[in-house]
Structure formats: C-alpha cells, structure tokens
C-alpha positions in Angstrom: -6.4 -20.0 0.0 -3.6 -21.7 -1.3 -2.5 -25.6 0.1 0.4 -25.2 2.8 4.0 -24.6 1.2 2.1 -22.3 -1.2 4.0 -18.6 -1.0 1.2 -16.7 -3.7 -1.3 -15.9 -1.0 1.4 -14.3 1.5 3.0 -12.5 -1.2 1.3 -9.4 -1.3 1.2 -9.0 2.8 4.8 -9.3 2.5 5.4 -7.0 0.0 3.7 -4.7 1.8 5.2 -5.0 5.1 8.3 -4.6 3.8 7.7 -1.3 1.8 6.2 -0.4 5.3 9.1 -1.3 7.4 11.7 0.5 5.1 9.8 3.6 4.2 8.5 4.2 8.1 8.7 2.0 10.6 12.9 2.1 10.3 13.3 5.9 10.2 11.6 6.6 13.4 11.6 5.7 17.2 8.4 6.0 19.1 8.2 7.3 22.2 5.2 4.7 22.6 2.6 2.4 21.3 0.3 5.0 20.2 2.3 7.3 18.3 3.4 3.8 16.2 0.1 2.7 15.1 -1.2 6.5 14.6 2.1 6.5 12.6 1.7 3.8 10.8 -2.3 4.7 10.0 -1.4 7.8 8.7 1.0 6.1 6.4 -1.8 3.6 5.0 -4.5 6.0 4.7 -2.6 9.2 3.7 0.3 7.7 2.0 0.3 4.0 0.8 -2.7 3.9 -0.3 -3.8 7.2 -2.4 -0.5 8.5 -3.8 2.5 5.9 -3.2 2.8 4.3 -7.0 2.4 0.7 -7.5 4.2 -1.9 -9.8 1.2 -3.8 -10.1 -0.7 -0.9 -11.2 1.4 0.1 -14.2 3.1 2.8 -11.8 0.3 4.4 -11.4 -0.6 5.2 -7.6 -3.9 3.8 -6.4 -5.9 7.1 -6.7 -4.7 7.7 -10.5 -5.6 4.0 -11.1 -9.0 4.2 -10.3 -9.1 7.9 -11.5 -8.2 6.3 -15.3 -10.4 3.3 -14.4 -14.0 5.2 -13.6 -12.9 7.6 -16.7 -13.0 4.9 -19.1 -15.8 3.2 -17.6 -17.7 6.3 -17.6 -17.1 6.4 -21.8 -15.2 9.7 -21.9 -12.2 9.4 -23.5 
C-alpha cells in the first residue's frame, strides 16, 4: 500500500468504477437491489472481465491476453 496522499493504489478501482458506471449502471433503473447487483455481476463476469478490451493489456481483452500468454508459454508459436 502506498503512504496517504498516494493516488497509484486507488487508480485502478477507479478506473474501473467509472467504466462500470458509464457502460451499466447509468443506462438502466432497477426496480430493486437485486436486479442491480445480479446486474452488475453479470457485467463483471460475463462482460468486463472475458471480452471487454483493456488499455493495459495492449487492447487485448482479458481472455485473448491470457489466450496469447499460455500459447507462448506453452512454446507453440
């Protein structure tokens, strides 16, 4: 963890929270709790995380990342 004042260790929550808020959370209106955080699950595990491309990954979504990644490591080329 980073000394107080420090913004590297929030950066990446924020970042993500924000790509959250303006690709979800802002286009709908939940009836109630539940729907929201099934929402916004189904957005992490079916969206964000396997196909949404990442800066930080060359632009490469997390799935093709590692697809590349274990490819390499597994000397085919």
């Amino acid at each position: 963890m980073s000394r107080r004042a420090n913004c590297w260790d929030n950066a990446v929550a924020e970042s993500f929270f924000s790509s959250l808020k303006e690709e979800r959370i802002k286009k709908y209106i939940y009836p109630r709790r539940d729907a929201a955080t099934s929402d916004v699950a189904d957005y992490i595990d079916g969206f964000y995380n396997p196909i949404r491309r990442h800066s930080h990954l060359g632009g490469l979504s997390p799935d093709e990342f590692e697809a590349a990644h274990h490819h390499r490591r597994s000397g085919a080329y």
